[in-house]
N, C-alpha and C positions, 0 to 999 in steps of 0.2 A: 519499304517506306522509311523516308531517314527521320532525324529526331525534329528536323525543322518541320516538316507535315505533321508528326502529331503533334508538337504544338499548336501549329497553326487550329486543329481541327478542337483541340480540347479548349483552348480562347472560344472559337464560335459555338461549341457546344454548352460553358458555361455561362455566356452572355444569353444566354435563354432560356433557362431555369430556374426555381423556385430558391428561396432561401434555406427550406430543408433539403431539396434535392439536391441544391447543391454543398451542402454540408454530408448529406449521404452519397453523393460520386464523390469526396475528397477521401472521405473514410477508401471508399471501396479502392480508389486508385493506390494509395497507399498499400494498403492488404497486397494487393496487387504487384506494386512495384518490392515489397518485403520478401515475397515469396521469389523473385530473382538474387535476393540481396545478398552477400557472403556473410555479412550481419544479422539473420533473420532469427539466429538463437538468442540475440539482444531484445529483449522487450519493447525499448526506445526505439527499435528499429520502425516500427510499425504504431506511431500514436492515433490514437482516435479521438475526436470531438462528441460527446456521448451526452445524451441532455440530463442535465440534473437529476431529474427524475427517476431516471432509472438508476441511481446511484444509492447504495446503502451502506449505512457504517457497519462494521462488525463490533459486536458483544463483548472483545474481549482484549484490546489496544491497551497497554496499562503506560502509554505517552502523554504523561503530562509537560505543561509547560507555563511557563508565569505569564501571565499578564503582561509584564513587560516584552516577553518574548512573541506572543500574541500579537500584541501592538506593533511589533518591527517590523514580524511576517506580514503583518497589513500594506506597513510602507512600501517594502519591498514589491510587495506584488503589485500596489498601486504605480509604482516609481518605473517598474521594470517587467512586468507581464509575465506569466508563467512560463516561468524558464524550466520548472523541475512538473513532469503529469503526475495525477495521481495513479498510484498503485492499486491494481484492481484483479481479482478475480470474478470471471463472467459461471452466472447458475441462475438455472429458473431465469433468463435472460433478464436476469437482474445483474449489476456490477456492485460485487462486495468490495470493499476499501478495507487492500493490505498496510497500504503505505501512503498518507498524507492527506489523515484527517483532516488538521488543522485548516492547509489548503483548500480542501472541500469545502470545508466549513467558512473562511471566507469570503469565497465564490459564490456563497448560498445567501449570505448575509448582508454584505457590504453594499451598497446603493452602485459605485462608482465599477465595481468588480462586475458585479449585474448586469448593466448596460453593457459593454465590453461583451460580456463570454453570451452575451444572447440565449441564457438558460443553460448552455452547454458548460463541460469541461473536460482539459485535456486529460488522455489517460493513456496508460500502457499495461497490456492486460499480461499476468502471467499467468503461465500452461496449466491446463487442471488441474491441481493438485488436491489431498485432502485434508480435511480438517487441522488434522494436526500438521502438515507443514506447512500450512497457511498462516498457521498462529507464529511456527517459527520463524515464517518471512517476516512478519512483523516485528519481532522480537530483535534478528537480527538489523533491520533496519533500523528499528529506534537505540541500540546498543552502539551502534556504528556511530550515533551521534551522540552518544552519553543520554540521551530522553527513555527513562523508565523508573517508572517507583518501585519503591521495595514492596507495597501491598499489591499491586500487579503483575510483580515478578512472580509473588508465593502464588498468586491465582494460578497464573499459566505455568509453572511448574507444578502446583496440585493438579491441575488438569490433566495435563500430560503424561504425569505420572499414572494418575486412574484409568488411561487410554492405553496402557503398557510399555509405555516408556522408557527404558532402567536408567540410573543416573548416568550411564557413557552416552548412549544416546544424545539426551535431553542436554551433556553437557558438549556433543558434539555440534549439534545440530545450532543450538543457542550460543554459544562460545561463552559457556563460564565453565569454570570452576567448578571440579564436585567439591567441596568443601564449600562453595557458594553454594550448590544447589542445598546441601546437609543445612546449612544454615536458613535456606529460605522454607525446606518444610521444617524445620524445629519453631519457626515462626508461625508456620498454617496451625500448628498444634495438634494435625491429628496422628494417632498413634501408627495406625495401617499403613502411613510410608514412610515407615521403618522396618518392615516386616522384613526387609534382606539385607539390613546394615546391623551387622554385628558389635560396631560401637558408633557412640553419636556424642560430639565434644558439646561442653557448655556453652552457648551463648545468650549473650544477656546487651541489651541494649539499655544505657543511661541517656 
């Protein structure tokens, strides 16, 4: 069968389907054509349109961003339509959001965004992973862009560290600095991660 027949056939198949089914055969065809694809280790490779709903933020994103930055991502997305999916890991056939809260959070909000994504939003799901390298997906993504606070940072570095972490790790995996990370738990204040650093320098924020 050449590619002009299954076009033809996938036209007369989609012209008689529902609005979810056919949003659920675009997903599936995609899956589909990713798993021929030399790209298929690419996440992008394979986006899906997933309904809101089943969408949840995760607990521990330390991306902030001003208002003003807020308001542009608005424009942006009104001006130009989602050009970048959200970041997602699939559990409990739920989708947790690694990467582009804010996004989400538009899409959920906005009147004119609404209309447009029909409940849905795009996503690109990455590979199971656990806990902890889910937090550092995150980490690295919002780092790549300069977006993380310093009280977010010492979170998910306290975190990590109590997960067993040791500062090569946590400074491989996240791309800082041990000297950053020294500095962000002398912030958290607790004594217990210190227990294998034989000296720890002053710092002091004016």
């Amino acid at each position: 069968m050449n590619i002009e027949k299954i076009t033809f056939l996938i036209n007369k198949y989609f012209a008689n389907i529902s609005f979810e089914d056919r949003i659920d055969s675009l997903n599936a065809i995609r899956g589909t054509l990713s798993k021929h694809s030399p790209f298929q280790h690419h996440p992008v490779d394979s986006i899906k349109w997933v309904k809101m709903s089943d969408i949840e933020l995760n607990n521990y994103n330390p991306n902030k961003i001003s208002p003003h930055e807020f308001s542009l991502l608005r424009v942006s997305l009104l001006r130009n339509g989602y050009t970048q999916p959200v970041i997602v890991h699939e559990e409990n056939n739920k989708y947790i959001v690694i990467d582009g809260e804010h996004r989400f959070r538009l899409g959920m909000e906005t009147p004119e965004l609404q209309k447009s994504l029909h409940g849905y939003i795009p996503v690109a799901k990455i590979s199971d992973i656990h806990l902890q390298e889910r937090m550092a997906a995150t980490i690295r993504h919002n780092r790549a862009r300069g977006l993380s606070s310093v009280q977010g940072m010492t979170e998910i570095v306290v975190s990590l560290s109590n997960k067993g972490w040791d500062d090569e790790k946590i400074s491989r995996e996240l791309g800082m600095q041990e000297d950053e990370i020294l500095r962000l738990k002398q912030l958290s204040g607790l004594e217990e991660l210190f227990r294998n650093d034989d000296y720890t320098e002053a710092w002091t924020i004016t």
